[in-house]
C-alpha positions in Angstrom: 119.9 117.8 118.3 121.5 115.1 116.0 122.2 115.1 112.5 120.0 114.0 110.1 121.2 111.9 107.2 119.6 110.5 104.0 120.8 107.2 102.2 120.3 108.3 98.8 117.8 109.4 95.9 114.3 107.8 96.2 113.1 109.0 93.1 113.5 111.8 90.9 109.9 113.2 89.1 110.4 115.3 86.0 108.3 117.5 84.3 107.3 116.7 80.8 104.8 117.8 78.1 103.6 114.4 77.0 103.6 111.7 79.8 103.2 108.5 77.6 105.7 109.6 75.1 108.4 110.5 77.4 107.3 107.0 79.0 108.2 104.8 75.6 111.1 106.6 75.3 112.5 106.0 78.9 112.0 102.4 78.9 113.0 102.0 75.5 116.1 103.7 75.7 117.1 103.3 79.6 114.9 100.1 79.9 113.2 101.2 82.4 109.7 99.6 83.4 106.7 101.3 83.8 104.9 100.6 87.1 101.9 103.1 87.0 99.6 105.9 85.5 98.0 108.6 88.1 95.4 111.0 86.7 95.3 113.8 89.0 93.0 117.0 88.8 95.7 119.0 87.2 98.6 116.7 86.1 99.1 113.0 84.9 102.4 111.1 86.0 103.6 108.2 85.0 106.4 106.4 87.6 109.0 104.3 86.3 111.6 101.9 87.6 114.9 101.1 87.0 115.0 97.5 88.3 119.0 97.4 89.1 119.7 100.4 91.1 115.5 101.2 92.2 115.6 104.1 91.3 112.1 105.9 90.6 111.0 108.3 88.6 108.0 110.3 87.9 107.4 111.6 84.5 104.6 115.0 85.3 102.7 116.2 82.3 100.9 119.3 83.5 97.6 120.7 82.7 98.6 124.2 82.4 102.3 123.6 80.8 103.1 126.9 78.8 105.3 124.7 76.3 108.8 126.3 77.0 111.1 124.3 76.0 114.1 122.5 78.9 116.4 124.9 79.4 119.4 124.0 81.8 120.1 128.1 82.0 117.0 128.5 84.0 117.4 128.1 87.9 116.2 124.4 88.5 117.3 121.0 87.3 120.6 121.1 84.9 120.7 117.7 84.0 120.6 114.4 85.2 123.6 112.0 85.8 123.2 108.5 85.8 126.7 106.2 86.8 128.3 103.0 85.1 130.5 100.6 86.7 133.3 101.4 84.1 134.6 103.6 81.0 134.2 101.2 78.6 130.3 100.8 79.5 129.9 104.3 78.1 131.0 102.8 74.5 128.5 100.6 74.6 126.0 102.8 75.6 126.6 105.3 72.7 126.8 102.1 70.3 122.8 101.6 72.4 122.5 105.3 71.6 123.3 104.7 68.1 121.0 101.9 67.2 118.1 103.5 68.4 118.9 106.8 66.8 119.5 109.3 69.9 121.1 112.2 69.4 124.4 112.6 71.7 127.8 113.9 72.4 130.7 111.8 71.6 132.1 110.1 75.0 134.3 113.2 76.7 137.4 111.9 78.8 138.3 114.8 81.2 140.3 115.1 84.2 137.2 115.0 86.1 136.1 111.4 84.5 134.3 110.1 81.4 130.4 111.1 80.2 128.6 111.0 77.5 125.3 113.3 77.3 122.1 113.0 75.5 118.8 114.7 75.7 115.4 112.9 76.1 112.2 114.0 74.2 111.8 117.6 76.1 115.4 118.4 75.8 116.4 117.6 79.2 119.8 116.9 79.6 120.9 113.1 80.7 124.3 112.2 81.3 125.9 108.3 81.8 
């Protein structure tokens, strides 16, 4: 039996606890571009597209969410990582972070490379 490969990340759904929020916020500060609303039974997403890299993603609001707060400590997601061409396109995103009032970390050279983390409207960590 062969191996099986993939060729990257399709999309990547998140859960939220208010869909159209979380939606203004992710095109407004990641630019995103919203391509649809679904109004299932029991949730509502809203799917997203970065236009340069196509990457997807889902934002779930859930009927029954119990209103816990993102936390990274809990098996599941940590946070997401998003990648820039070069160092110096992290200073300009925390100068976009800035201006539109984000809270974030300063940018953290390490031996490991550069980042700069912020948190969206549910707390869930994002990273450039």
């Amino acid at each position: 039996m062969g191996t099986s490969e993939f060729s990257g990340i399709s999309h990547l759904d998140l859960s939220v606890s208010d869909a159209e929020a979380s939606a203004a916020w992710y095109m407004q500060v990641l630019g995103l571009r919203r391509l649809r609303r679904v109004d299932f039974p029991k949730r509502t997403m809203i799917v997203l597209v970065h236009e340069l890299s196509g990457l997807v993603i889902g934002l779930n609001q859930h009927q029954d969410f119990g209103g816990e707060r993102f936390d990274e400590r809990r098996a599941g997601l940590d946070h997401v990582g998003f990648a820039v061409e070069k160092r110096e396109d992290l200073d300009k995103w925390q100068e976009r972070l800035e201006a539109l009032s984000v809270e974030h970390s300063p940018v953290a050279d390490t031996d490991t490379g550069s980042a700069l983390v912020f948190r969206d409207p549910d707390h869930i960590q994002l990273e450039l």
